[in-house]
MIDOSE-1310 file (N, C-alpha, C; in nm, 2 decimals, decimal comma, always signed):
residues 152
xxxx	+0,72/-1,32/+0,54/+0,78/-1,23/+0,45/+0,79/-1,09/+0,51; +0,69/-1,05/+0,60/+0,69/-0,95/+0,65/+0,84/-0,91/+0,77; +0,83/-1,04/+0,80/+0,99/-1,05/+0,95/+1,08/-1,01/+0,82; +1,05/-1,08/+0,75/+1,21/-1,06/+0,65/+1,22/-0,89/+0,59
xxxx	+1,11/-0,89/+0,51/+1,15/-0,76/+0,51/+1,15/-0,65/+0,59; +1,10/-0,63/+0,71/+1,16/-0,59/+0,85/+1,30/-0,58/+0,83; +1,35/-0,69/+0,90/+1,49/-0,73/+0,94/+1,53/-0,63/+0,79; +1,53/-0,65/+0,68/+1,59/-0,60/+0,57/+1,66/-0,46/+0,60
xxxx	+1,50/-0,40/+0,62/+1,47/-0,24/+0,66/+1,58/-0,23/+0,77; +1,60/-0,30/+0,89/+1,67/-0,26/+1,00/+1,87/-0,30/+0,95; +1,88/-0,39/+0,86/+2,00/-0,35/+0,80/+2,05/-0,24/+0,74; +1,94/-0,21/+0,65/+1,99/-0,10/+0,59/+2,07/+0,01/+0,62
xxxx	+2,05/+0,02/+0,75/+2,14/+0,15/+0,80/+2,29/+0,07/+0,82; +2,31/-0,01/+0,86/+2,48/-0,05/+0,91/+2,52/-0,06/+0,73; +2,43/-0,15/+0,67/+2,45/-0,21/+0,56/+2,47/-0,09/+0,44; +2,39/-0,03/+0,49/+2,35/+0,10/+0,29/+2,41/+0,23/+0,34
xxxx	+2,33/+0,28/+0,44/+2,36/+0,43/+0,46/+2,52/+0,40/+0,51; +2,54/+0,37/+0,63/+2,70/+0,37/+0,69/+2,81/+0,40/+0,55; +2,78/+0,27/+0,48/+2,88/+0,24/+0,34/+2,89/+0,38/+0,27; +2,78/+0,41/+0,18/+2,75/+0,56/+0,15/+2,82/+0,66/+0,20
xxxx	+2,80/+0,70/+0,36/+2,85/+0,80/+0,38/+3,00/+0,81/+0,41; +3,05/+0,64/+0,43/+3,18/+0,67/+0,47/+3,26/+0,64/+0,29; +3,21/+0,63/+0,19/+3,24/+0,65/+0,04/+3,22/+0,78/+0,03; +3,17/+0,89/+0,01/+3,15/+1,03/+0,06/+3,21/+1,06/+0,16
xxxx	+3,26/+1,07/+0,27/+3,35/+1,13/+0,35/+3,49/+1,11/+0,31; +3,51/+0,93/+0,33/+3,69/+0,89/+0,28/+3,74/+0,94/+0,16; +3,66/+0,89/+0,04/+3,69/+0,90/-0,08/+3,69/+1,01/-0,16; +3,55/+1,08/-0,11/+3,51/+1,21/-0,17/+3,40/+1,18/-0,29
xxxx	+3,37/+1,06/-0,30/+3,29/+1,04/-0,39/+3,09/+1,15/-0,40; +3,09/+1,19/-0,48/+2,94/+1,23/-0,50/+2,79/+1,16/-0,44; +2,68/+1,23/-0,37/+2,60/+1,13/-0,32/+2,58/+1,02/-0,46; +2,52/+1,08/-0,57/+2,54/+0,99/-0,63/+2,63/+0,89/-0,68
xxxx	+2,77/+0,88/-0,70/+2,87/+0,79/-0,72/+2,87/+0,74/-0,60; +2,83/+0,77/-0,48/+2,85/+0,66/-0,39/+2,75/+0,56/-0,38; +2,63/+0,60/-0,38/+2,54/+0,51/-0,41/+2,56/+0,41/-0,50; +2,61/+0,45/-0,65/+2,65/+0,34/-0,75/+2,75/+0,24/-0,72
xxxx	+2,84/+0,32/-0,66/+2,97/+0,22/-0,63/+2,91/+0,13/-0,53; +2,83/+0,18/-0,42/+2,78/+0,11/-0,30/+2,72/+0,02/-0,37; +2,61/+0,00/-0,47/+2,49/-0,08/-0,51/+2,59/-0,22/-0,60; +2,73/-0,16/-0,67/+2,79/-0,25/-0,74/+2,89/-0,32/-0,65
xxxx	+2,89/-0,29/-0,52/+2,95/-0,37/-0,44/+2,90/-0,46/-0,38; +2,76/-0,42/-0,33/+2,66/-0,52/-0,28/+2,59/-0,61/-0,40; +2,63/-0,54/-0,48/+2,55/-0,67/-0,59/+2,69/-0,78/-0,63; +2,79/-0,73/-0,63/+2,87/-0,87/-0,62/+2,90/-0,91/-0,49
xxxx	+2,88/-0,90/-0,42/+2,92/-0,95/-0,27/+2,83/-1,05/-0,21; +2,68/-0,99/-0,25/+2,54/-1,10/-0,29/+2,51/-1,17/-0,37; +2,64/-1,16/-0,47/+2,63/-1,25/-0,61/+2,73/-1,37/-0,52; +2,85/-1,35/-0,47/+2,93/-1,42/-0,47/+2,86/-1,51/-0,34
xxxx	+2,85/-1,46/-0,18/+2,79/-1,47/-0,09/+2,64/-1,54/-0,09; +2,57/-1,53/-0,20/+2,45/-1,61/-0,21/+2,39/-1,65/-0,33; +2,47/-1,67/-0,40/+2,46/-1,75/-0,53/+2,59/-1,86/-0,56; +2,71/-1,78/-0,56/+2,85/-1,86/-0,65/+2,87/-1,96/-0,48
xxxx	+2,89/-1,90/-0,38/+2,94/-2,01/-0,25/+2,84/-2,12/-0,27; +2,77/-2,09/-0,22/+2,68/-2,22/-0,20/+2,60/-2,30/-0,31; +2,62/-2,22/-0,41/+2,62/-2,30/-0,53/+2,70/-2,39/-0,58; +2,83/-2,39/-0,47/+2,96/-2,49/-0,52/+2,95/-2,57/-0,41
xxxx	+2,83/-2,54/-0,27/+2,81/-2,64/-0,15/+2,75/-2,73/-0,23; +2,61/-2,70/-0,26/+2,50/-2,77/-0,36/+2,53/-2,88/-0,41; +2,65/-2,82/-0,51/+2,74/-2,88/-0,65/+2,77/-3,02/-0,55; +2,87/-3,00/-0,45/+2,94/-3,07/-0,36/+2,86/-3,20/-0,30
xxxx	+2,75/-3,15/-0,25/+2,67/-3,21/-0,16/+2,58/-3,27/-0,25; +2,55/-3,23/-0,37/+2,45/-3,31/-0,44/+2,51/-3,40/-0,56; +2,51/-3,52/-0,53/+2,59/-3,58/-0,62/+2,51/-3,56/-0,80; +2,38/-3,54/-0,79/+2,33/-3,56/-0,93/+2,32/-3,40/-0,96
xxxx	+2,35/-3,33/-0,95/+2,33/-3,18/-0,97/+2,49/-3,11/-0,98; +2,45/-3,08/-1,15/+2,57/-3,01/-1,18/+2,61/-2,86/-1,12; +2,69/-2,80/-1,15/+2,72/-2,66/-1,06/+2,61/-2,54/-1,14; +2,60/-2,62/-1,28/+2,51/-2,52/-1,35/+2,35/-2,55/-1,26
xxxx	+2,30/-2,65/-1,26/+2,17/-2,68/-1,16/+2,23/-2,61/-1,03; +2,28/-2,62/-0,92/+2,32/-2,54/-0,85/+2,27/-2,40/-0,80; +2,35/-2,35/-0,91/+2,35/-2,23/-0,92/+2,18/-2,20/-0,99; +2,12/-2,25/-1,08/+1,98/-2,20/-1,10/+1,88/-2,23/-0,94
xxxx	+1,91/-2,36/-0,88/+1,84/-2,36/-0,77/+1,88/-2,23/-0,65; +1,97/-2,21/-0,64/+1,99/-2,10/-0,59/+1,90/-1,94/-0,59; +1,92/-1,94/-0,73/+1,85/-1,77/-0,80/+1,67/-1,84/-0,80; +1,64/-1,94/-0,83/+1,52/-1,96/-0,83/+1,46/-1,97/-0,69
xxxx	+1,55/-2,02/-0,59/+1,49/-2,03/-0,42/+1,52/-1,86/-0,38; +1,61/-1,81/-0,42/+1,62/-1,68/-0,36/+1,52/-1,52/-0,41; +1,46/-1,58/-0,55/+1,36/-1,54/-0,62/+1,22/-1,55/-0,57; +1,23/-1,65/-0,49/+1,07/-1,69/-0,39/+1,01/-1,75/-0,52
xxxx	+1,08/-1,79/-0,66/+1,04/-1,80/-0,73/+0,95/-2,02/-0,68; +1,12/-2,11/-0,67/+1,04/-2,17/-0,64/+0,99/-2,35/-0,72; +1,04/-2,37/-0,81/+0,96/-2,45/-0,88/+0,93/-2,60/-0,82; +1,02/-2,61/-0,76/+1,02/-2,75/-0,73/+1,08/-2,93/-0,80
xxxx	+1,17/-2,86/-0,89/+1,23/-2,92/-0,97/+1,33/-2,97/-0,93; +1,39/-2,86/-0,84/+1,57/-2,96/-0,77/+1,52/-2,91/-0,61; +1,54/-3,02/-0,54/+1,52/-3,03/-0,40/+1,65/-3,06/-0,33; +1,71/-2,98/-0,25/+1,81/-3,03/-0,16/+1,80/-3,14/-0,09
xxxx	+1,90/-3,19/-0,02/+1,86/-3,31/+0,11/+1,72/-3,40/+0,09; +1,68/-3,44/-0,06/+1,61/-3,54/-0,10/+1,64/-3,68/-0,07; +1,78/-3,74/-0,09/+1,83/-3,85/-0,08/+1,80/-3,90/+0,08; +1,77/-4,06/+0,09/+1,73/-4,04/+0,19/+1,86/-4,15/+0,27
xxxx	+1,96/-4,19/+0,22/+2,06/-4,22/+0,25/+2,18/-4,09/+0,32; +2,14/-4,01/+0,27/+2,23/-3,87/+0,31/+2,30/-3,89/+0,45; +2,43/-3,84/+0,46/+2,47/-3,87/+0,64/+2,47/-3,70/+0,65; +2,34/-3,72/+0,78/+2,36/-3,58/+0,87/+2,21/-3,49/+0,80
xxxx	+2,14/-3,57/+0,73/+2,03/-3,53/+0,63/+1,93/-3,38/+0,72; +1,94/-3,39/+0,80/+1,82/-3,31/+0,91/+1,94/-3,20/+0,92; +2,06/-3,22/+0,98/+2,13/-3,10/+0,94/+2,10/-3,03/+0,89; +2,11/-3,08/+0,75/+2,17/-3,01/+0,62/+2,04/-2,94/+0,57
xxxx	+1,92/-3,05/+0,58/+1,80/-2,89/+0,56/+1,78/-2,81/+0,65; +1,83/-2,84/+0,77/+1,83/-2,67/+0,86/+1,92/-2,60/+0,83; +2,03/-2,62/+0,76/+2,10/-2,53/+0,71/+2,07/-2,50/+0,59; +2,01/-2,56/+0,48/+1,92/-2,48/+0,39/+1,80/-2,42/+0,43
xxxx	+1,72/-2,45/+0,53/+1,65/-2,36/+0,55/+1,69/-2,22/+0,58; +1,80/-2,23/+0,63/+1,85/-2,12/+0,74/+1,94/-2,04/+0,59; +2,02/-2,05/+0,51/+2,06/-2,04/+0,41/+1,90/-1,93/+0,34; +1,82/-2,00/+0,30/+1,75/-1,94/+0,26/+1,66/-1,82/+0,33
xxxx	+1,59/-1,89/+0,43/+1,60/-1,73/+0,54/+1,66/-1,63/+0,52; +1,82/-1,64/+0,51/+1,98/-1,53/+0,51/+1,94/-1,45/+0,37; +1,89/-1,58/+0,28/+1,94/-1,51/+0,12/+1,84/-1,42/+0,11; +1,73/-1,47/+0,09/+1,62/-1,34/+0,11/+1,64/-1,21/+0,17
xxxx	+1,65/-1,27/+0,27/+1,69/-1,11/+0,34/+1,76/-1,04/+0,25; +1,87/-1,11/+0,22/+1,96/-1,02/+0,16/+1,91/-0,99/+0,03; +1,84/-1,04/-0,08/+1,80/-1,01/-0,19/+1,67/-0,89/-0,18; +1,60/-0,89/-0,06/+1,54/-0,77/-0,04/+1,62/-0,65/+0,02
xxxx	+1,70/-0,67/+0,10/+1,84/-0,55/+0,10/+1,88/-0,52/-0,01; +1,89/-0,60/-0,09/+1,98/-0,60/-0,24/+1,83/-0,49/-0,31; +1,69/-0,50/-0,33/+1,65/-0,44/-0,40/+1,61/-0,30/-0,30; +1,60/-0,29/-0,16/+1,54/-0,20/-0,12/+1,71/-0,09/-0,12
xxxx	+1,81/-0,13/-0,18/+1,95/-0,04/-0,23/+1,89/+0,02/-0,37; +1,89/-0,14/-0,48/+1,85/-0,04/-0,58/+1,74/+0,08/-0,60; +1,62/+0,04/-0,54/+1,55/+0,12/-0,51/+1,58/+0,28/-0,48; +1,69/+0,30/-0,37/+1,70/+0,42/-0,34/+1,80/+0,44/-0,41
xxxx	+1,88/+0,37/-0,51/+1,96/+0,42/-0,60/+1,91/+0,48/-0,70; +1,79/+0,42/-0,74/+1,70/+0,47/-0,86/+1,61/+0,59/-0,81; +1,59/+0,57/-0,70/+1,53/+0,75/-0,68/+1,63/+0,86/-0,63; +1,77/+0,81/-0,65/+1,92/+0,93/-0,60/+1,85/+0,99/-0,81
xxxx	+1,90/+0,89/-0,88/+1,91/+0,93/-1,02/+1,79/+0,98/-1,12; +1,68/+0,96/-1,04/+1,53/+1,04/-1,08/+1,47/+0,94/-1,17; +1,51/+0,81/-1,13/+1,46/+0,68/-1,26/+1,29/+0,69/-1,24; +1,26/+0,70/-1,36/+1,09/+0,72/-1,35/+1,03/+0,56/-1,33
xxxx	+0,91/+0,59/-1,20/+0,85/+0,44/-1,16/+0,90/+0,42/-1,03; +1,03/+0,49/-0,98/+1,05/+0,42/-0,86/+0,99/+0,49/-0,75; +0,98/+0,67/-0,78/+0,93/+0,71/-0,64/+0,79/+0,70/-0,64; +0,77/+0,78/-0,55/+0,63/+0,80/-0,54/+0,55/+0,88/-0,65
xxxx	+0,45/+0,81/-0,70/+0,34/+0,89/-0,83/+0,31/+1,02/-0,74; +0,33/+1,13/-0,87/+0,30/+1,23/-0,83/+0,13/+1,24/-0,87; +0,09/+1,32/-0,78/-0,08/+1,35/-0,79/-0,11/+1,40/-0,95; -0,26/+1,31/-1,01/-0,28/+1,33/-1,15/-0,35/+1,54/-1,11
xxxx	-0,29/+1,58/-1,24/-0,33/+1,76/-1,22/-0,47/+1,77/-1,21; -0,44/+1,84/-1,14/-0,63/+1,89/-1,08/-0,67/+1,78/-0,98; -0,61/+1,69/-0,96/-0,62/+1,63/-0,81/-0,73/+1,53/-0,82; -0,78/+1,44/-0,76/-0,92/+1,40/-0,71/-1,02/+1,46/-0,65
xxxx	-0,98/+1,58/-0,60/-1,10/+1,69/-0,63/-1,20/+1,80/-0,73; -1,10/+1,78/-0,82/-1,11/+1,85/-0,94/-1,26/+1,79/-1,01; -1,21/+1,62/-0,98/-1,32/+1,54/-1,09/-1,44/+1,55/-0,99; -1,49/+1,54/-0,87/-1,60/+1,55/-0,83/-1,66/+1,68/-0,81
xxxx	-1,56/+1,80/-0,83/-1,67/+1,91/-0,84/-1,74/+1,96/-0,99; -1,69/+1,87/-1,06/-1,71/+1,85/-1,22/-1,82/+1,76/-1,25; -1,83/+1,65/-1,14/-1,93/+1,60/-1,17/-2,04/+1,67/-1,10; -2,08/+1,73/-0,98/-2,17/+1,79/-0,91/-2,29/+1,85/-1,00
């Protein structure tokens, strides 16, 4: 998890900042309107790119799995959530079977990443707009020094 969110962190600049500033330079948009517009571009583009695509591969490839299963296996593998209810490349008559879970593995590797790209955006979208909880806690008044010269 650690490599993953790395790699995350090292997108974010082509990925987050670039977009941003070239929405603010081209457009003329506000730091903040570019951020929003940025965050609602990457949230459909990660919707479409790692939920709706390969949730119509799924659909395809798995003969007992409707597009609605699909698509929950998807958000639940990309969630690290996980259950173990629908397994890809189970069948064991499958042609090309070893493929196809390295390319889910490798599918999943991708999505992650990108679902922590996707929240380390909102993140700094919610600390452009001053959303309380996302930045850093400010120090309780009178500090942690306060209470020990009180107790002395």
């Amino acid at each position: 998890m650690f490599l993953l969110a790395t790699t995350a962190r090292h997108l974010a600049g082509p990925l987050t900042h670039r977009p941003r500033a070239y929405l603010q330079a081209r457009w003329g948009y506000s730091r903040r309107g570019a951020a929003r517009a940025h965050l609602l571009g990457l949230l459909s583009l990660t919707l479409a790119l790692l939920v709706l695509l390969p949730a119509a591969a799924f659909y395809l490839l798995e003969p007992t799995w409707s597009y609605l299963d699909a698509i929950y296996f998807c958000v639940i593998s990309l969630c690290t959530v996980g259950f173990g209810d629908l397994v890809p490349a189970r069948q064991a008559r499958q042609p090309l079977r070893q493929l196809y879970q390295v390319g889910v593995a490798v599918y999943l590797l991708l999505g992650v990443t990108g679902v922590l790209l996707l929240a380390q955006t909102f993140h700094q979208v919610a600390e452009l707009h001053g959303v309380p909880g996302t930045a850093t806690p400010a120090p309780a008044p009178g500090g942690a020094d306060s209470d020990e010269e009180g107790a002395g």
